[in-house]
VEXFI-710852 format. One record per atom (N, C-alpha, C, O, CB): residue in one letter; x, y, z negated; atom name. Coordinates in steps of 0.05 Angstrom, whole numbers, plus 5000, padded with zeros to 4 digits. Each point is the difference from the previous one (the first is absolute). Last residue first. Glycine has a CB too. Layout:
REM VEXFI-710852
[atom 'a'; [X; Y; Z]; 'CA'],
...
REM end
This chain:
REM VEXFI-710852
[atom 'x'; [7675; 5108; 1115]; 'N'],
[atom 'x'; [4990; 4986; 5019]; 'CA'],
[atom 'x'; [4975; 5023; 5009]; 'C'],
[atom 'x'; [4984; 4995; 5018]; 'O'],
[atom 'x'; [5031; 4951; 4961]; 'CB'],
[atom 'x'; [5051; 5075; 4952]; 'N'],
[atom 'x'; [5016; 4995; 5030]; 'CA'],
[atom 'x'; [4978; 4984; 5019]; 'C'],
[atom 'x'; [5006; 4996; 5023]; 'O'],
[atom 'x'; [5049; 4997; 4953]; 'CB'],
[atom 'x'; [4929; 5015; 4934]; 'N'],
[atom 'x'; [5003; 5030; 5018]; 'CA'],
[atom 'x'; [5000; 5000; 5022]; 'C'],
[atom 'x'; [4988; 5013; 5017]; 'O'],
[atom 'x'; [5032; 5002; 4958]; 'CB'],
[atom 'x'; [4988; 4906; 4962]; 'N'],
[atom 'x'; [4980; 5010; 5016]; 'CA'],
[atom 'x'; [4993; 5027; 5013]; 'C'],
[atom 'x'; [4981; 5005; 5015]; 'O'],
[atom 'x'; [5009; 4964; 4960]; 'CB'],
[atom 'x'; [5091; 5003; 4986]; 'N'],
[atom 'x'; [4998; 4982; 5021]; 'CA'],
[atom 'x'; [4963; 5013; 5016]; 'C'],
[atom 'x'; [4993; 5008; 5023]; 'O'],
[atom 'x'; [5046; 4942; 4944]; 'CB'],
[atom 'x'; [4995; 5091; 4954]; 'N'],
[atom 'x'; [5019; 5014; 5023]; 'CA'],
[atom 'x'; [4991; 4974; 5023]; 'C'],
[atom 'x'; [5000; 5007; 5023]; 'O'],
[atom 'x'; [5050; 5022; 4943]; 'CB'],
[atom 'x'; [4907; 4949; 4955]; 'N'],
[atom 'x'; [4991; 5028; 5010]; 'CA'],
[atom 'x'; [5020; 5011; 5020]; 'C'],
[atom 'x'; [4991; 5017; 5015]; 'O'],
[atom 'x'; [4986; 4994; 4939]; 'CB'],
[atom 'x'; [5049; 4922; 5011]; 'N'],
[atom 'x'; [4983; 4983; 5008]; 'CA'],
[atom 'x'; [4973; 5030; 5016]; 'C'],
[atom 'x'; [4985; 5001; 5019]; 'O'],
[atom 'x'; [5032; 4945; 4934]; 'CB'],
[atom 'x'; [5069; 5072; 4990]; 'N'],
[atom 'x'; [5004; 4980; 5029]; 'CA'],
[atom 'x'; [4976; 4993; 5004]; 'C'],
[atom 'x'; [5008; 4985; 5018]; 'O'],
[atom 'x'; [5035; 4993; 4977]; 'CB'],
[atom 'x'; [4950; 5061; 4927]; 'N'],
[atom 'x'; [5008; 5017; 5018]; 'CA'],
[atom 'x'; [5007; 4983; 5027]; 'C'],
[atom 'x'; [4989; 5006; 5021]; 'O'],
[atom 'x'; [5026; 5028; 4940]; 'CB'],
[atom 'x'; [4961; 4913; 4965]; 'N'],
[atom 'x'; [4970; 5013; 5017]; 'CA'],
[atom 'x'; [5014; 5024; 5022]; 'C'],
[atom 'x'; [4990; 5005; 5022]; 'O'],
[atom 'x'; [4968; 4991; 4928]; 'CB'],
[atom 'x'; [5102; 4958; 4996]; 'N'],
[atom 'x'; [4986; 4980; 5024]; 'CA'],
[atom 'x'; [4982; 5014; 5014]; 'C'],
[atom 'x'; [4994; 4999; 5024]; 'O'],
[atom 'x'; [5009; 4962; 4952]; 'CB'],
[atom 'x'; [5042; 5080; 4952]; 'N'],
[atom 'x'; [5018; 4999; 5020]; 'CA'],
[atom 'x'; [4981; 4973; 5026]; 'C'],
[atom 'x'; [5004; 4996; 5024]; 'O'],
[atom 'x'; [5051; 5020; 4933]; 'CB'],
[atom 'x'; [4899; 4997; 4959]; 'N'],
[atom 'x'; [5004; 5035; 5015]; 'CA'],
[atom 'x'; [5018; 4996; 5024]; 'C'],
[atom 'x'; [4992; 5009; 5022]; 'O'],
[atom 'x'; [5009; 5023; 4930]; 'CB'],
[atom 'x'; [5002; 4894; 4994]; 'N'],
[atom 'x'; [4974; 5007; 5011]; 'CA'],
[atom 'x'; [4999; 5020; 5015]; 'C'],
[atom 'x'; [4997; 4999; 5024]; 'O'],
[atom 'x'; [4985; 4985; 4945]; 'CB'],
[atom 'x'; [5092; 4999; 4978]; 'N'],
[atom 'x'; [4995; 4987; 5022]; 'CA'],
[atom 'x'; [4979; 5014; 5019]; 'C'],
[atom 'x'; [5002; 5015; 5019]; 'O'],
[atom 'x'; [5011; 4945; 4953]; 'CB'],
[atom 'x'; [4997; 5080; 4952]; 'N'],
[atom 'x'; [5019; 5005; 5009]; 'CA'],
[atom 'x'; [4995; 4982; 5034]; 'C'],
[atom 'x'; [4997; 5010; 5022]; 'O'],
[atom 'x'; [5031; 5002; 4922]; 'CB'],
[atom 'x'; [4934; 4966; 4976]; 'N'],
[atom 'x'; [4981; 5010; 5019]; 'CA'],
[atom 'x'; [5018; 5015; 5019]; 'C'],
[atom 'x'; [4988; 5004; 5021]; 'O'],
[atom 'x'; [4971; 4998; 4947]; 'CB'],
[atom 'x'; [5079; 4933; 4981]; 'N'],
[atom 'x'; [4978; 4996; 5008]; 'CA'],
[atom 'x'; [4988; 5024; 5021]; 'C'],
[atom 'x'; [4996; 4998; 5024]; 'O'],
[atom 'x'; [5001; 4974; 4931]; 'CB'],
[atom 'x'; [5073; 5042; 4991]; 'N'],
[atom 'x'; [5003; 4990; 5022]; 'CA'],
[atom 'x'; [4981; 4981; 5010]; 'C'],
[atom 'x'; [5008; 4988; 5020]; 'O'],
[atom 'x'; [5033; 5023; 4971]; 'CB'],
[atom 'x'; [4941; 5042; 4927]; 'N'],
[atom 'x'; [5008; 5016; 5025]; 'CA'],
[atom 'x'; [5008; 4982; 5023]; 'C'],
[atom 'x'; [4988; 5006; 5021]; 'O'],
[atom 'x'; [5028; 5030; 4950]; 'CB'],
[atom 'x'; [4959; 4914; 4950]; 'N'],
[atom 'x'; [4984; 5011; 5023]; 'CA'],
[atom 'x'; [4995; 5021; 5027]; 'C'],
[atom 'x'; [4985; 5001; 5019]; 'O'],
[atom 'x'; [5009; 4981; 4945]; 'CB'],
[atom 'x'; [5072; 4974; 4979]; 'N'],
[atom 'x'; [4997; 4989; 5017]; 'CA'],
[atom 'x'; [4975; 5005; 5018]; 'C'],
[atom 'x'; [4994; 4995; 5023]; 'O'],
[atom 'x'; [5034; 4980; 4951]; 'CB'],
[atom 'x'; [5014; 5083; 4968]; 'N'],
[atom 'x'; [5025; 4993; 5016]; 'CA'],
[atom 'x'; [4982; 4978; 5019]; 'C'],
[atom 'x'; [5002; 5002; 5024]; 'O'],
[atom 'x'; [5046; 5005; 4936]; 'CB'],
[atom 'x'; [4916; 5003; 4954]; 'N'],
[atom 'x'; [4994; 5023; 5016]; 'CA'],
[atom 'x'; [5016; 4999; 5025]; 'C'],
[atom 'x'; [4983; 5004; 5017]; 'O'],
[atom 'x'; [5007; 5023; 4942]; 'CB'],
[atom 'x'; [5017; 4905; 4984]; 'N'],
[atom 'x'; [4970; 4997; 5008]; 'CA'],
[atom 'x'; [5008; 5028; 5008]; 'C'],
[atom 'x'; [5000; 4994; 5024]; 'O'],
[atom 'x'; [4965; 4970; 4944]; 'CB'],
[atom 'x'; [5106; 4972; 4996]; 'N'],
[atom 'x'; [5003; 5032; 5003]; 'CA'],
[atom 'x'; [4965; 5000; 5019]; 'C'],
[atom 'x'; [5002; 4986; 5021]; 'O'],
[atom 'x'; [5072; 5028; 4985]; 'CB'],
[atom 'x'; [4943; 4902; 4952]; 'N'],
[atom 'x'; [5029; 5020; 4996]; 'CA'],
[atom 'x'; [4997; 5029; 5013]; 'C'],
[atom 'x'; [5016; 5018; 4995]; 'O'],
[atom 'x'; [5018; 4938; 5008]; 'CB'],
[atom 'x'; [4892; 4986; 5021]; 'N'],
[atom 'x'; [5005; 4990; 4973]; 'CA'],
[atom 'x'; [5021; 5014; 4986]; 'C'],
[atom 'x'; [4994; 5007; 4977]; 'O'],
[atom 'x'; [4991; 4951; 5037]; 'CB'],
[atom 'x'; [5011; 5043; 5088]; 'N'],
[atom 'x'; [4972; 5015; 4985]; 'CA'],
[atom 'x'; [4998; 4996; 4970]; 'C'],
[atom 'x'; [4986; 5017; 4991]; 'O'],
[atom 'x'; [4987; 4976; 5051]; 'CB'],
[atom 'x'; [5098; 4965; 4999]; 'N'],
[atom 'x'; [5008; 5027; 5002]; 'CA'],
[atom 'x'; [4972; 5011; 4989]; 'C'],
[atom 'x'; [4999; 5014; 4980]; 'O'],
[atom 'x'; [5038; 4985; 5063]; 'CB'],
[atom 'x'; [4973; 4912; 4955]; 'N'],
[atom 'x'; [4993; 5004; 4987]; 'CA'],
[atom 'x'; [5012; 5029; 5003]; 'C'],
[atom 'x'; [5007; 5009; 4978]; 'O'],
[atom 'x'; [4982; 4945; 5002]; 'CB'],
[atom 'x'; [4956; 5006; 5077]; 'N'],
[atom 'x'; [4992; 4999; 4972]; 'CA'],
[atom 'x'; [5009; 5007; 4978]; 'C'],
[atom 'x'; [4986; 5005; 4981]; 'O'],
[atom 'x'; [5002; 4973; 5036]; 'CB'],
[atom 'x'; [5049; 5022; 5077]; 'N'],
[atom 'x'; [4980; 5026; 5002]; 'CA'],
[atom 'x'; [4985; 4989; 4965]; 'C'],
[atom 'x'; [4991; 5019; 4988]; 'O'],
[atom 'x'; [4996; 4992; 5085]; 'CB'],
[atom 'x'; [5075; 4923; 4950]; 'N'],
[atom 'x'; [5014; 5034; 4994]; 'CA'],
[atom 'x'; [4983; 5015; 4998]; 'C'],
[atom 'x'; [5002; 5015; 4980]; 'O'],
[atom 'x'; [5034; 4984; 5043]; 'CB'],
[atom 'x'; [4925; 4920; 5005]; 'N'],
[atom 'x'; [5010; 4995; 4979]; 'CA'],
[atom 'x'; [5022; 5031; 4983]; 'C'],
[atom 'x'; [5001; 5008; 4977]; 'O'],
[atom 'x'; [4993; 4934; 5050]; 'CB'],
[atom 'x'; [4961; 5053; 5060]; 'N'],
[atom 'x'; [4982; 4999; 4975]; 'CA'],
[atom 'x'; [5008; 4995; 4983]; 'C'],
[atom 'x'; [4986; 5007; 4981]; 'O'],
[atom 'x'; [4989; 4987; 5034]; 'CB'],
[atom 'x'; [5112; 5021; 5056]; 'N'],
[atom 'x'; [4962; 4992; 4990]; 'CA'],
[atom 'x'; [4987; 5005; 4978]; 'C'],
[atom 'x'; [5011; 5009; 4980]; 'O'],
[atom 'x'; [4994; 4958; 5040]; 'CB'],
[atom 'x'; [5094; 5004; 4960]; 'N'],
[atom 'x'; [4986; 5012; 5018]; 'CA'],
[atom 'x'; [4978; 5007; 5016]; 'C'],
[atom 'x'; [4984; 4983; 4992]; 'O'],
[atom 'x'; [5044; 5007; 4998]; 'CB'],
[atom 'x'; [5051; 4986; 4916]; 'N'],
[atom 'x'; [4968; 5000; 5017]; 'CA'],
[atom 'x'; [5003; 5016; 5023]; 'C'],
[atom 'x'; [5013; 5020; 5001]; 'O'],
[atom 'x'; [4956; 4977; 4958]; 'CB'],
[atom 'x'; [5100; 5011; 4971]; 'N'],
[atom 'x'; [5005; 4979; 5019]; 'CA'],
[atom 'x'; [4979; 4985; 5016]; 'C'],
[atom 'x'; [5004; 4981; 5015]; 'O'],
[atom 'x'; [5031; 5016; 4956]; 'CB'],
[atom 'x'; [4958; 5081; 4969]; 'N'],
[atom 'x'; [5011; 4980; 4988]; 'CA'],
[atom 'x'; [5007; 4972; 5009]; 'C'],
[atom 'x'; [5001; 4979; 4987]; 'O'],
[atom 'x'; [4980; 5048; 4988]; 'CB'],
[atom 'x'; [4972; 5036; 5095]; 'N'],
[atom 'x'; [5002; 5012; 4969]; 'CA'],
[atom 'x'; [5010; 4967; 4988]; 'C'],
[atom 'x'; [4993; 4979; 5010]; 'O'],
[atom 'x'; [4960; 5071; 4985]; 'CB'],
[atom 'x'; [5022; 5009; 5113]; 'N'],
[atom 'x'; [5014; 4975; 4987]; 'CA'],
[atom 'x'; [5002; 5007; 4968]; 'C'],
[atom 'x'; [5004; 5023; 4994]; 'O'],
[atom 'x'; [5025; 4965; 5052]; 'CB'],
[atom 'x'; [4918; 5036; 5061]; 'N'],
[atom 'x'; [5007; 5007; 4965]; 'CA'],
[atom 'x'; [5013; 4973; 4987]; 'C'],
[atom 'x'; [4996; 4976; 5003]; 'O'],
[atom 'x'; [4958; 5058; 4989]; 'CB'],
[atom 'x'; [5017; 5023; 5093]; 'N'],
[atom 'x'; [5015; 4970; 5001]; 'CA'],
[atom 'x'; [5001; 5017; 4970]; 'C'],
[atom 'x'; [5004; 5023; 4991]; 'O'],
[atom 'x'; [5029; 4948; 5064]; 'CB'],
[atom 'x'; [4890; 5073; 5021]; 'N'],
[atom 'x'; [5018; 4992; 4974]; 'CA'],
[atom 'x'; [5011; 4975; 4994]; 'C'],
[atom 'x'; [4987; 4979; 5004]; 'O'],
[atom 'x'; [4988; 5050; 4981]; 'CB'],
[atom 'x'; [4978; 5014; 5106]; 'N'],
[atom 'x'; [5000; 4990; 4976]; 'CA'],
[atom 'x'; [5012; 5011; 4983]; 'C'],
[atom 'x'; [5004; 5024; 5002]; 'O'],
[atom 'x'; [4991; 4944; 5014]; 'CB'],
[atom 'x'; [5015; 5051; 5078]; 'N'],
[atom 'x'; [4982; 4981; 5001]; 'CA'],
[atom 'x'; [4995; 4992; 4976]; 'C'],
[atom 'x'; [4990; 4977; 5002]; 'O'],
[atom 'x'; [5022; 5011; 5037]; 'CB'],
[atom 'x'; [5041; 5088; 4968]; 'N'],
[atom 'x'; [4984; 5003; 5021]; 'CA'],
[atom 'x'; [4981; 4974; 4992]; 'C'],
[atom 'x'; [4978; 5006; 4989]; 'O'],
[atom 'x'; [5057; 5020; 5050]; 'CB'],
[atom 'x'; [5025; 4981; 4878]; 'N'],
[atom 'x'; [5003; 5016; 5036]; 'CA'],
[atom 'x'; [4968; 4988; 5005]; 'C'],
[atom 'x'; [4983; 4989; 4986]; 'O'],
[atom 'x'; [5083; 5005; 5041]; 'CB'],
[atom 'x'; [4991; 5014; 4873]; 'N'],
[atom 'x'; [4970; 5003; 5018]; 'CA'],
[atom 'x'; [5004; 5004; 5031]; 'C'],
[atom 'x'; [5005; 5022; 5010]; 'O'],
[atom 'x'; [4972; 5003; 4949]; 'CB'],
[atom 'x'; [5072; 4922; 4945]; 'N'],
[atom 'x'; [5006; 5010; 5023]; 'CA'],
[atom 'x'; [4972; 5006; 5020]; 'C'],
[atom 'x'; [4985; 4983; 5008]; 'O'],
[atom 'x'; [5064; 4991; 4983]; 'CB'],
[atom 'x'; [4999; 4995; 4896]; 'N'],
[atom 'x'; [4971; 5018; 5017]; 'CA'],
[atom 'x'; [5009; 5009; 5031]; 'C'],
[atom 'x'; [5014; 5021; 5001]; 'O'],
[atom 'x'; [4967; 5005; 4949]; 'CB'],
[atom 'x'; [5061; 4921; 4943]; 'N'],
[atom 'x'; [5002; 5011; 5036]; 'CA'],
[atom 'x'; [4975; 4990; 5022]; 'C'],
[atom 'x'; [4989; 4980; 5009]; 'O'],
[atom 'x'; [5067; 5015; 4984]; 'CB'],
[atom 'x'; [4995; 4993; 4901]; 'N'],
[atom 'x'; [4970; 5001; 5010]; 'CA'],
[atom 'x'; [5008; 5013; 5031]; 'C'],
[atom 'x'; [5019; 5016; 5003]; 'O'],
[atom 'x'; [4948; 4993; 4943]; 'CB'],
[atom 'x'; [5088; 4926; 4959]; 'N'],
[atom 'x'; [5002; 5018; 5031]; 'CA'],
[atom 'x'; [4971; 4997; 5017]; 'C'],
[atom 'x'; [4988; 4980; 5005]; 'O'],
[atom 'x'; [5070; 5007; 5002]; 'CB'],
[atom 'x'; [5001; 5007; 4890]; 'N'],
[atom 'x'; [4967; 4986; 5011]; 'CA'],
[atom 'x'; [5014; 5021; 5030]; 'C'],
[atom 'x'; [5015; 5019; 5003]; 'O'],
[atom 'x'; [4925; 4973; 4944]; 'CB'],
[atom 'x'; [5115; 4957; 4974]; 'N'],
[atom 'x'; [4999; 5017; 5014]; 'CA'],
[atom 'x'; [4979; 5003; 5021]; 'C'],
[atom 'x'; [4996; 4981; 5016]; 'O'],
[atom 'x'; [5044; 5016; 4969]; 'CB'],
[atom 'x'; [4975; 4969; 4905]; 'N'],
[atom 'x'; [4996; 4995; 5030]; 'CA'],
[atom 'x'; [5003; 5028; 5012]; 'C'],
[atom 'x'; [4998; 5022; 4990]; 'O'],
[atom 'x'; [4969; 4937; 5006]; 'CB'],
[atom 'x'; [5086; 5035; 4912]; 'N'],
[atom 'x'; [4972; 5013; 5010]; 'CA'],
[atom 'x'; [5000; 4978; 5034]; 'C'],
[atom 'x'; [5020; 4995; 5013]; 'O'],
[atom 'x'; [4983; 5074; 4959]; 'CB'],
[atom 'x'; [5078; 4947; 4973]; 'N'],
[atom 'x'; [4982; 4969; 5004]; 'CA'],
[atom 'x'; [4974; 5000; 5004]; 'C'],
[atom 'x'; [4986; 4980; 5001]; 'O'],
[atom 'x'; [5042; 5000; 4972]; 'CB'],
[atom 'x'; [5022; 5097; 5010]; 'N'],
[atom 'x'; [5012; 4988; 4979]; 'CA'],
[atom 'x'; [4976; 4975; 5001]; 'C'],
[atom 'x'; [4984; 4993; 4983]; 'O'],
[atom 'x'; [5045; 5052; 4987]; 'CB'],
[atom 'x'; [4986; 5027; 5100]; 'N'],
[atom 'x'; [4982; 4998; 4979]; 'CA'],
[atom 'x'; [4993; 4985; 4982]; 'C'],
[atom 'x'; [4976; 4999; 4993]; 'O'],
[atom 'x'; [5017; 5019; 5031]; 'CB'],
[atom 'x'; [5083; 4994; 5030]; 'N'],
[atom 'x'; [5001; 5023; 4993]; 'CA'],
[atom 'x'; [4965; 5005; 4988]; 'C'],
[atom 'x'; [4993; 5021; 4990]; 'O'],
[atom 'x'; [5053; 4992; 5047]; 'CB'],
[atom 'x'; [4989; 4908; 5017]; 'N'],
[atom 'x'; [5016; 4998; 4966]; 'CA'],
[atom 'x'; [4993; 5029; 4988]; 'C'],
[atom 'x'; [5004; 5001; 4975]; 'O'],
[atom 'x'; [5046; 4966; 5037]; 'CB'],
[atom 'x'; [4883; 4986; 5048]; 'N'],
[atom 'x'; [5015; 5018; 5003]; 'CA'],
[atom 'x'; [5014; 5004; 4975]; 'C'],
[atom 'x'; [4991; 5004; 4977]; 'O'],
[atom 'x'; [4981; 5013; 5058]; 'CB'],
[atom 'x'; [4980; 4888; 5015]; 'N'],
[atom 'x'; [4999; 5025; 4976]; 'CA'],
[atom 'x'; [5026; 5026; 5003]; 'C'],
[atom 'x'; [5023; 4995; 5008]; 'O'],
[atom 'x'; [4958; 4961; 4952]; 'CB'],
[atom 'x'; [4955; 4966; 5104]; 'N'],
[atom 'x'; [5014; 5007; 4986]; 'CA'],
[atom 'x'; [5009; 5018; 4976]; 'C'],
[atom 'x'; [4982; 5013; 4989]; 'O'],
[atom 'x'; [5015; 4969; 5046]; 'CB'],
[atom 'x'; [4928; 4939; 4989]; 'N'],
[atom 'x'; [5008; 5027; 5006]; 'CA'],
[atom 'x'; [5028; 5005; 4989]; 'C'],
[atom 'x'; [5009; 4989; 4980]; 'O'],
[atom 'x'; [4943; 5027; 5020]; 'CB'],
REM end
């Protein structure tokens, strides 16, 4: 990893959370996958369960707007 001279050789951790339509792309300390979703839920556990269910809710609404329509 790299280090930020402004935290006097501290690592620099990078977590990123993206929710669309078909999923989640998660990426953390240079993981991606199950491997990020372990350890974003491990580093911040509330964040990941909001976007957990965040998801969910966003799937079931499409899936309820699909079955409407039939």
């Amino acid at each position: 990893m790299e280090s930020d001279p402004r935290c006097n050789g501290a690592p620099v951790q990078y977590t990123s959370l993206h929710i669309r339509v078909f999923g989640m792309r998660l990426w953390a300390d240079g993981h991606t996958g199950w491997s990020a979703w372990k350890a974003i839920r491990k580093q911040h556990p509330k964040i990941a369960w909001l976007a957990a269910g965040y998801t969910v809710m966003l799937a079931s609404i499409i899936v309820l707007g699909v079955l409407a329509q039939i």
